[in-house]
N, C-alpha and C positions, 0 to 999 in steps of 0.2 A: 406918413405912408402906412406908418403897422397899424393906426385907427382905420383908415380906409380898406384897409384888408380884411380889419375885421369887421368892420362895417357891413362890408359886401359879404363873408364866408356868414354872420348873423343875417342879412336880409334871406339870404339861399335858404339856409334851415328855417326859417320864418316862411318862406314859399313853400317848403314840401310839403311844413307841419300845418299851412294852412289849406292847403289841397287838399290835405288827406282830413282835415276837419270838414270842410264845405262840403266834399263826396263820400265820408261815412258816415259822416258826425250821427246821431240819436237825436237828441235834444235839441233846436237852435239855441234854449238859453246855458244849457251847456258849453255847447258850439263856441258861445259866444267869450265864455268862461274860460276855455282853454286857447283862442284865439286873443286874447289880450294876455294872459298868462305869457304864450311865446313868444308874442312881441315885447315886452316889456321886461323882460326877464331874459336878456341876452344868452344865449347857450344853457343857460339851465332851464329855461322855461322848456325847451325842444326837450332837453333829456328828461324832466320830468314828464313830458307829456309822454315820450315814449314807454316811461315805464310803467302810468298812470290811465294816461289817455286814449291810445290805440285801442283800435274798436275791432278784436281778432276775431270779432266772427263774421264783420269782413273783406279785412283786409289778408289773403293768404299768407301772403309773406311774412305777416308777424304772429300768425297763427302756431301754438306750443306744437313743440313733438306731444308733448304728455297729451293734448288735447287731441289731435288729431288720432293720436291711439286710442283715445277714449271713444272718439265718434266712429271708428271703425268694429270698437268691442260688441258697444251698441248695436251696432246693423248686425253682427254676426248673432249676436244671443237673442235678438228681437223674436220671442217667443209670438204661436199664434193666440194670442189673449184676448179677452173681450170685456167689456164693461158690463156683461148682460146683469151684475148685481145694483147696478143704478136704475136697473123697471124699479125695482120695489121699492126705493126712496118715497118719503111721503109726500114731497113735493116736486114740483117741478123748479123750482129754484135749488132744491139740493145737488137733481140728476145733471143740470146744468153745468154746476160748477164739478161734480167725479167727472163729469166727460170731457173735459179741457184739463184736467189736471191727466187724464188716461187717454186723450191724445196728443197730450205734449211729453209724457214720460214712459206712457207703455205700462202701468203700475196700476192696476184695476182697485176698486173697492171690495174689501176684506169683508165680510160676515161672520157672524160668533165668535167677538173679542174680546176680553175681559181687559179694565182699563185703571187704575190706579191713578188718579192724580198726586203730586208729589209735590206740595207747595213750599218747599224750601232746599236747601242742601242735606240740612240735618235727615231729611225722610229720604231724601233720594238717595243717600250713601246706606243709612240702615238699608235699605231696600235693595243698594249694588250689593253689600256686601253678603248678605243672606244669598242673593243668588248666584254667587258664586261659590260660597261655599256648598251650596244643594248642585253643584255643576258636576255630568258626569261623562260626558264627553269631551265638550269643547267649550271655550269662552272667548268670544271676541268684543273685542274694545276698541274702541277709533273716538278721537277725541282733537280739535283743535288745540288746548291746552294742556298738557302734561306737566305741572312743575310737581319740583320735590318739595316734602313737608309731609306734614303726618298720614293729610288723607291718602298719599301716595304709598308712605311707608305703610299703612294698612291693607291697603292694597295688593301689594309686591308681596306680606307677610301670607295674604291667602291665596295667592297665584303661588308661591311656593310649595304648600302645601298642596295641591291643585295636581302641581306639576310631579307630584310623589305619585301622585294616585292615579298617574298616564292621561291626566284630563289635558287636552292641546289647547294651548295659550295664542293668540295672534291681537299685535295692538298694532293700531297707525297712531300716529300722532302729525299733525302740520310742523312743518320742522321752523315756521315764523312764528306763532304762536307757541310753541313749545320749544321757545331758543332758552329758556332757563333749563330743561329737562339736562342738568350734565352726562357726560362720561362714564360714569364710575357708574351710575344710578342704569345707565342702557346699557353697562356692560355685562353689570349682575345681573339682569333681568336675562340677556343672554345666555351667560354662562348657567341658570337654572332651566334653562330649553324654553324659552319664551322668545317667539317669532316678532321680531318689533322691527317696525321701519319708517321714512319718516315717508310723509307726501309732500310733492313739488319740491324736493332737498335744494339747496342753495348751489348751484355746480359750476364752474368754471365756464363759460361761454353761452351759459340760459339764465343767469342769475339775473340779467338788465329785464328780461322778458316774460321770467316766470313771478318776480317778486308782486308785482299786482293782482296774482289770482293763486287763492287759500282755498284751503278744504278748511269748512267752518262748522264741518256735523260734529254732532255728537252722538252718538250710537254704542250701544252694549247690547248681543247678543248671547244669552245663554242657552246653548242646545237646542235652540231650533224652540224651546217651550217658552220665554221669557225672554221680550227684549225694552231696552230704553231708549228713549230719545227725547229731546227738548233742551235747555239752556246750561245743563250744569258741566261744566268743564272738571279737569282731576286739579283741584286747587284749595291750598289753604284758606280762601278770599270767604268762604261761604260758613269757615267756623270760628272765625278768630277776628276779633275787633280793632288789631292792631295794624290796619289799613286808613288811608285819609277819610275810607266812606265807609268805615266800620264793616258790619258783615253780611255779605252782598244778599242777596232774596233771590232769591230763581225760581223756576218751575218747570219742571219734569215729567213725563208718564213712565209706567211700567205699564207694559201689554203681553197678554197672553192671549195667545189665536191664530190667526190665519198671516193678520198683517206683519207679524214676528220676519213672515219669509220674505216680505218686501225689504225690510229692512237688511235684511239678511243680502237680497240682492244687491242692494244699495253697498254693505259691508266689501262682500266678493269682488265687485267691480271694482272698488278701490284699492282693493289688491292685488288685481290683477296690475292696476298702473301702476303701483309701489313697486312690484316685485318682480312680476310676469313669467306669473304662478297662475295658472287658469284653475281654479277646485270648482268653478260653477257646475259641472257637470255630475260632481260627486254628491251618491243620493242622500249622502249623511247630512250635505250640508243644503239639502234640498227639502226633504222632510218637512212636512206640514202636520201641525198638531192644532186641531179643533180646540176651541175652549167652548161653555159651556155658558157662557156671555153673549148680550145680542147686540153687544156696540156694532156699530159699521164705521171702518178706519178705511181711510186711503192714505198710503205714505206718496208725500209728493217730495222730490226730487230737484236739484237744480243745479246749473253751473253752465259755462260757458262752453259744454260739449255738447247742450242740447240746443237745438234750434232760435226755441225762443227763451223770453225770460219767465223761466216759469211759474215761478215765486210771487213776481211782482205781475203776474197774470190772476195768478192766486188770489190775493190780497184785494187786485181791484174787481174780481168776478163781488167777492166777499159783499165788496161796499155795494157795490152798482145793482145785485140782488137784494139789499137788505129791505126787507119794508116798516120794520118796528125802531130797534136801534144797533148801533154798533158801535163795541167797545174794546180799544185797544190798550194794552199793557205792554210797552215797550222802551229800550234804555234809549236807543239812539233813533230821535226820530228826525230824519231829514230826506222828507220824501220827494219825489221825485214831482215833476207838473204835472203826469195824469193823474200820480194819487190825492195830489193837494186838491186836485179841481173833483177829483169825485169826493172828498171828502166834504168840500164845500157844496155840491152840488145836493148828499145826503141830506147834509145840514138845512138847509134852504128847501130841503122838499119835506120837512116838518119829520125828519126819520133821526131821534137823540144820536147824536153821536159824543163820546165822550172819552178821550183820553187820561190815559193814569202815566204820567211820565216823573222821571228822576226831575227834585229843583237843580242839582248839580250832577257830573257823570264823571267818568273817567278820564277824559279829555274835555279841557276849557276850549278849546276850538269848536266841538262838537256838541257842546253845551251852548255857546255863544250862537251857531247857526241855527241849532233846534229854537232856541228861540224865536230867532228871526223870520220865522214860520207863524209866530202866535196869533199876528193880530190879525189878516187874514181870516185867518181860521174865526176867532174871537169873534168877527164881525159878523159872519157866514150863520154864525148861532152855535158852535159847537162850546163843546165844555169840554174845558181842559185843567187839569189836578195836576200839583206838584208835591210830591212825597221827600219829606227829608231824608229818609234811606234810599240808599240807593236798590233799584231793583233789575236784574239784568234778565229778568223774564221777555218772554217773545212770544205772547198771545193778542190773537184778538178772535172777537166771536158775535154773532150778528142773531138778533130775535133770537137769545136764548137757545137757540135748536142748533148752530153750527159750530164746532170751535176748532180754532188749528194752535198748536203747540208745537213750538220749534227753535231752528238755529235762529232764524231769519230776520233781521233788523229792518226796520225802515228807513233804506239808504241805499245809493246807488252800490255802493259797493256789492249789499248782500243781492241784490238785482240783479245784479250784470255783471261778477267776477267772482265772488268768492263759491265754492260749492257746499250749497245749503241743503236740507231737508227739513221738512214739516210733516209732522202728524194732522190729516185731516178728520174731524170726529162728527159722525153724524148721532147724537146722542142726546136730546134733552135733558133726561137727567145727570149725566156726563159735565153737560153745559151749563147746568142750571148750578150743578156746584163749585165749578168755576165764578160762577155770577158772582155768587155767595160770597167769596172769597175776593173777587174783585170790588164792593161793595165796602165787604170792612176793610182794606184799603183804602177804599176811597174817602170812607168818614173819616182819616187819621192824616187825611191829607188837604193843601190847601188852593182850593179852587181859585182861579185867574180872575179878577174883574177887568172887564175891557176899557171902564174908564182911570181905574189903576193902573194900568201896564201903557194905558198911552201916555202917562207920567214921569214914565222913566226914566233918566237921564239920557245926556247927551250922550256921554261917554258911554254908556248901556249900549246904544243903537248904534253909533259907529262900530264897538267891538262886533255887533252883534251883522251886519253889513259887510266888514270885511272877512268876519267866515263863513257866511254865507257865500261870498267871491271865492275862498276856498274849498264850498263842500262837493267839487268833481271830484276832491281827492283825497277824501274821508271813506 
């Protein structure tokens, strides 16, 4: 009697969760992914779909409060903007891709920026920490990871100091991402007048519903003159070897210019949902200061309050324009169907494509499925490099002349749930020294042969098959 009870209470949650996959679903091979998931998986499969699967943009009912406030900030601040700095691009494949990043985010292209690329931890922390000490106003920090360790205590040491000389401090951190960040460490930072709060906090009655979508920027604003963005989190991982993947590689910009106050928007609105505190209106934190640079930056935006996926619009404008080559530098690559097939479709249309990926990552699940992508690819013509460091850089850049620098992995996740940012660069020499740099990487690294990898064990491909079956929920 009590199997058949449960029998029937598991077919019912199997019926909802598959109504609501057939009429929201995204992907059918998704679809199909999380429909054998909640059949097979008696009552957990349903609850992890709901915390995993649910497609909130749109399904209302499981749509966040935090989100819905977000898409109402939006419509209120939606300034009257224009793209008109995309005439002057020098192609028509550049102004293409600012005009789909500036009408899906409202974030036009910046003119006279001064641009710093930062290829490791080591430059990007020199580089946070000089500007903050030169801070004489304000300094805002927003970071998915926050733990504690030296690079933080060095941090806190010059926000102290900071905070003598009446400079205003404001951090977010993700409160998933920075569940190491203790007590003691956010209370001091308090008690010295430092405005700190977390995003999406863990709360009694939204915890089932907010845990699948992060804030995943990283961003540092100093006074409106100097801001950062791109992959370095506040974490010992980037100076100290004593991790299983020694010490990680990133890459970062510092910008000076116009684009500072995109990001700047980007900062404010996330505080307004942390806190709800509106300062967007104040001109201190509105200020725009010329730089004397002629990069052209568009900061592109993303998350699950904006319409579409903007990111993975991004990314596939990137490929589907390129006509020379295009080259990605990324930890987690487990792309979605339309980027796998534009990837392949490049490939096949005689345009280099060529991946720089970690041989191992931070997750063997996530390692196993990025695999399971290779041969595909391998076949299609593309080149694909494995580096024995690990690198949790988030580039890629197309003919030399475009490059975007950012949070943003290749994964459904950073696509469609987590809230990402990228720096768009329209800059050849900008790019060109990116190249540079991607290059000697690459000789240090070991290229894939396709008739080697079809050699690989059994036990390889099964692993590599069944997280593949798992990567809806990576």
């Amino acid at each position: 009697m009590i199997y058949v009870i449960l029998l029937s209470i598991h077919l019912l949650l199997f019926s909802w969760a598959f109504y609501n996959i057939l009429y929201f679903g995204v992907k059918p091979s998704k679809s199909l992914s999380w429909i054998l998931i909640t059949f097979l998986f008696p009552f957990l499969g349903v609850f992890i779909f709901i915390l995993f699967g649910i497609n909130r943009r749109k399904i209302k009912y499981f749509q966040l409060k935090e989100t819905k406030k977000r898409k109402k900030y939006i419509q209120k601040n939606l300034k009257n903007k224009n793209n008109k700095n995309a005439a002057i691009l020098k192609n028509n494949k550049a102004s293409k891709i600012s005009n789909l990043v500036f009408n899906n985010t409202n974030l036009p292209l910046q003119l006279n920026n001064d641009v710093v690329v930062l290829k490791n931890g080591k430059e990007t922390f020199e580089a946070l920490y000089k500007a903050i000490k030169n801070a004489t106003s304000f300094i805002h920090l927003q970071y998915y990871i926050i733990e504690n360790g030296e690079i933080l205590n060095n941090i806190i040491t010059l926000l102290e100091q900071k905070r003598k000389e009446n400079v205003e401090v404001r951090i977010l951190y993700d409160s998933f991402g920075s569940f190491q960040l203790n007590k003691k460490t956010k209370q001091h930072l308090k008690e010295i007048g430092v405005e700190i709060y977390p995003e999406t906090p863990f709360k009694l009655g939204s915890f089932i519903f907010s845990l699948n979508y992060r804030n995943h920027r990283k961003i540092a604003i100093i006074d409106n003159k100097i801001g950062f963005t791109g992959g370095v989190n506040i974490s010992n991982e980037y100076i100290t070897e004593d991790t299983n993947l020694g010490i990680w590689q990133d890459t970062h910009i510092q910008i000076s210019g116009c684009a500072v106050a995109n990001l700047q928007d980007t900062f404010l609105k996330d505080y307004y949902y942390a806190t709800d505190i509106d300062l967007s209106e104040k001109e201190k934190y509105n200020t725009v200061f010329n730089a004397t640079g002629n990069t052209k930056i568009q900061i592109v935006s993303s998350g699950p309050d904006y319409k579409q996926p903007v990111v993975m619009q991004q990314y596939l404008s990137l490929i589907n324009l390129a006509e020379k080559s295009i080259c990605v530098l990324n930890p987690y690559f487990i792309p979605t169907y339309s980027i796998l097939e534009a990837f392949k479709i490049a490939a096949l249309s005689d345009i280099k494509v060529t991946l720089l990926l970690p041989k191992v990552t931070d997750s063997s699940i996530a390692t196993y499925s990025m695999y399971s992508y290779f041969e595909g690819l391998l076949k299609a013509g593309v080149d694909i490099y494995l580096r024995d460091d690990f690198s949790h850089s988030k580039v890629i850049f197309i003919d030399d002349e475009i490059a975007s620098i950012g949070s943003t992995n290749f994964d459904c996740r950073s696509f469609e749930h987590n809230y990402e940012l990228n720096a768009l660069i329209f800059d050849e020499q900008v790019t060109l020294e990116i190249s540079k740099e991607f290059n000697e990487r690459k000789k240090l690294a070991t290229k894939i042969n396709l008739e080697d990898f079809l050699n690989r064990s059994n036990k390889q491909k099964t692993f590599e098959r069944f997280a593949r079956f798992l990567s809806p929920l990576l």
